[in-house]
Structure formats: C-alpha cells, structure tokens
C-alpha positions as CSV (number, residue, x, y, z in Angstrom):
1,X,0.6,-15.4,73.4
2,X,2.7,-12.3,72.1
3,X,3.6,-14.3,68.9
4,X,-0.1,-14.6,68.1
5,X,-0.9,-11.6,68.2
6,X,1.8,-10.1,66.2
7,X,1.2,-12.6,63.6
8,X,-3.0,-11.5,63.4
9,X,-1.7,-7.9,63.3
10,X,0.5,-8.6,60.3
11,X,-1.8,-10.6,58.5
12,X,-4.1,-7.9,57.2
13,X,-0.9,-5.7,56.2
14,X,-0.2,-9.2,54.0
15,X,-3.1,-9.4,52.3
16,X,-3.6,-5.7,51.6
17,X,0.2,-5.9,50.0
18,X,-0.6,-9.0,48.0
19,X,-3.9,-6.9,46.3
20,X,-2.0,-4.3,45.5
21,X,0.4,-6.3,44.0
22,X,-2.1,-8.3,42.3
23,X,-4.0,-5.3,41.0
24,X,-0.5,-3.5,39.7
25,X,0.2,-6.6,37.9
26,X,-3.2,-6.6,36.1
27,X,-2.8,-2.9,35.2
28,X,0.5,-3.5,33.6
29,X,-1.3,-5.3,30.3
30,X,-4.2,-1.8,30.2
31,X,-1.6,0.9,30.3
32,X,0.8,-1.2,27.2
33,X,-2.1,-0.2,24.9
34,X,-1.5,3.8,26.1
35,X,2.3,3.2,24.8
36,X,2.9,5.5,21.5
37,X,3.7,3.4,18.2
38,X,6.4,4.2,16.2
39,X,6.4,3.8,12.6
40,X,8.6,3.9,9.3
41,X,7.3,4.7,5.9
42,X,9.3,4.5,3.1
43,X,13.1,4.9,2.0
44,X,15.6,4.1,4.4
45,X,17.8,6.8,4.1
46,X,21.8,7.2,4.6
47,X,23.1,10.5,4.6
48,X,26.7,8.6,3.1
49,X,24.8,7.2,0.4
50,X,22.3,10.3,-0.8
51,X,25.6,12.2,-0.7
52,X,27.4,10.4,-3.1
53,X,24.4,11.2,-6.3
54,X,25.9,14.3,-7.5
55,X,24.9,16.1,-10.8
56,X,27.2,15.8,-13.8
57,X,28.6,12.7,-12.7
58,X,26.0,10.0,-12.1
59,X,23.1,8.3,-14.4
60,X,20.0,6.5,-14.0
61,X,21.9,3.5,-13.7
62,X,24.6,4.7,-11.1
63,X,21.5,5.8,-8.8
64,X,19.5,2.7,-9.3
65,X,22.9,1.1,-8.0
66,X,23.3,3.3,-5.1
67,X,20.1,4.1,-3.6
68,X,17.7,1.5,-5.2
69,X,14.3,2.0,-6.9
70,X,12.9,4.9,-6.7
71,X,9.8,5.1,-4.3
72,X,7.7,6.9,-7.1
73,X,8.7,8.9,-10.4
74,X,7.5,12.3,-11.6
75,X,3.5,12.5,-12.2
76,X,4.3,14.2,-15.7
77,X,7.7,13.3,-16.7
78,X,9.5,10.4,-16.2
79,X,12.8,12.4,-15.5
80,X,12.4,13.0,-11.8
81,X,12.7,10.3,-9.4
82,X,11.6,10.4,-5.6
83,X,13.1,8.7,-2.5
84,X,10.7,9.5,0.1
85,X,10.9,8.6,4.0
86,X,8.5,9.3,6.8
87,X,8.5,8.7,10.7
88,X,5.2,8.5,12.3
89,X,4.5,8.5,15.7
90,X,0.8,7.1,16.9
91,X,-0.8,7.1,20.8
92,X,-3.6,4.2,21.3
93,X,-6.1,4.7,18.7
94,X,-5.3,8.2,17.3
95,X,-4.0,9.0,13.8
96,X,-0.8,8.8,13.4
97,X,1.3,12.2,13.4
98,X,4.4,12.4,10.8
99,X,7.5,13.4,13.2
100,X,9.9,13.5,10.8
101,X,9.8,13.6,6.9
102,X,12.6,13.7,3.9
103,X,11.8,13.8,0.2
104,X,15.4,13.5,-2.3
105,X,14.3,14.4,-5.7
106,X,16.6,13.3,-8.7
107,X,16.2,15.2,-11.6
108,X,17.4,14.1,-14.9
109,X,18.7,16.0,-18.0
110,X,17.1,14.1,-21.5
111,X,19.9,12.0,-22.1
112,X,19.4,10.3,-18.4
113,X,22.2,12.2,-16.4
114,X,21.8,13.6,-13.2
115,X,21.1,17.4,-12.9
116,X,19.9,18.3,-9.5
117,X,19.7,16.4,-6.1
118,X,17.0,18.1,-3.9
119,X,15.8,17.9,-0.3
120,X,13.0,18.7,1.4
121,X,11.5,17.6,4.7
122,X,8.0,18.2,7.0
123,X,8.4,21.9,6.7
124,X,6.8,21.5,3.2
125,X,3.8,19.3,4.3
126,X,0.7,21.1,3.8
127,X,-2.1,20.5,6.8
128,X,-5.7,20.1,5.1
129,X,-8.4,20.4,7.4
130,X,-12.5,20.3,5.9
131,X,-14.8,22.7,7.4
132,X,-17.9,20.6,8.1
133,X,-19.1,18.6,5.1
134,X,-18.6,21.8,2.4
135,X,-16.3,22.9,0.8
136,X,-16.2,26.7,0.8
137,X,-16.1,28.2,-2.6
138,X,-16.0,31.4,-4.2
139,X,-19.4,32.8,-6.2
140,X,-23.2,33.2,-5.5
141,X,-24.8,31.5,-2.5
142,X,-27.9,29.4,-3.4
143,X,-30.8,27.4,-2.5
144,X,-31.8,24.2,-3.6
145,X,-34.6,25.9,-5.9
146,X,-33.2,29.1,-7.2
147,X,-30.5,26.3,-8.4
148,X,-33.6,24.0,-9.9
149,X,-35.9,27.1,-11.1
150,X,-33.1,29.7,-11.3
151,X,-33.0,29.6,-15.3
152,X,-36.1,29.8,-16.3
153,X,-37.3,32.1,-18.6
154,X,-33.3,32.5,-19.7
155,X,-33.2,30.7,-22.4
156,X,-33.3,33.0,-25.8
157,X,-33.7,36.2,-23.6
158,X,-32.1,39.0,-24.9
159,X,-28.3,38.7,-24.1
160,X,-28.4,35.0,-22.7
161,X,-26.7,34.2,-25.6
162,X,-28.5,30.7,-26.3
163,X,-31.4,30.2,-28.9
164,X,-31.4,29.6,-32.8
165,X,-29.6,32.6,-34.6
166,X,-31.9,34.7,-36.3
C-alpha cells in the first residue's frame, strides 16, 4: 500500500519536470535569434604584412604583391590606394554597429613609388543623424507661396538687376 502511494505522490513532480523540460527545450530555438551577429567587411588585415610597405622602398607592384588589390583607389587621383576593414556587430534585427574599423592609405609619388603609409581607425567615422525629414539650412525661412509669388513685381525693378539694358 506504502509503494502506491509514494509512486501517486511522485507522479505529479514527474510530469511538472518533463514540462519544464519540454518548454526549456522549445525556448532554446526563440532566444538563438536574440544572439548578436558578428560580421567582417573588407581587408583582412595583418599587422606583419602592412608593416612591411614602407615609403622609399616599395612600388605599386611590391604592394599589389604584398597586400593584394586595393579595396578602392583615390576619388580624384589614382595615386592613393585604400585597404579598408570593418567589424560589425548586429543584435536580432537592429542595424549593425561598426566595433572596430582600420583604413591603410598608400600614397604614391608620380613615378609609382611609395610615399606615405597611413592609418586611421573608427575614431574618424563621422555619425550622421537627419533631423525629421529636413535638412536644416542656413537663409530666409519660407512658405510655400512667398516662394511661388515671392518675385513678383521684381523683374526690371530698379536694382534687381534683370530686364533689357537701356
């Protein structure tokens, strides 16, 4: 009679174990979408490599050997040469935040030697952030129609410069 019991007693404890367990096990798929995503943009950089490009001594050439393509060239001169690298760091379905950034700029004398090696990393990343949907701007604040009806009566006035010479 005593082993009956104990085992009705028991059973409850059983099942309520075997929800819990079954519910923890469903949760474990839910909370893998709250993990943060790591990301790499970029050059892959090595500090041995980068530190070998020094000015006076290495070309075009000898860099494309060492480090590889360039990840883009100067907007205005073809004589600087970029290697850039960015970690990013992302949680569910936010933007992703830059963690770490380097930028190596290789600057080139006209006859395609190297003349500077430069660094630079997230301390030179500007934040942008829009105010609403305008863009404040310096000058006169107007309406829709002292914008459409604002220059009437201004052409060939005295001083408005416009009109036929006389």
């Amino acid at each position: 009679m005593m082993i009956s019991k104990a085992r009705k007693s028991l059973a409850p404890h059983r099942r309520s174990t075997r929800a819990a367990m079954l519910i923890g096990l469903a949760a474990i798929p839910l909370l893998a979408g709250c993990g943060q995503l790591r990301g790499h943009q970029g050059f892959i950089f090595d500090q041995a490599l980068a530190g070998q490009i020094l000015p006076g001594v290495d070309n075009r050439q000898s860099v494309e050997r060492t480090l590889g393509r360039p990840t883009f060239t100067g907007q205005y001169a073809t004589n600087e040469w970029y290697y850039f690298a960015r970690d990013t760091r992302q949680l569910a379905f936010a933007n992703p935040r830059a963690t770490a950034q380097q930028v190596m700029r290789v600057r080139f004398d006209p006859s395609g030697n190297v003349e500077t090696v430069d660094f630079t990393g997230l301390d030179q990343v500007a934040n942008i952030s829009p105010e609403g949907k305008k863009t404040p701007t310096l000058g006169r604040d107007r309406t829709f129609f002292q914008d459409l009806f604002g220059n009437i009566g201004a052409v060939g006035a005295p001083g408005a410069g416009g009109g036929a010479p006389q």
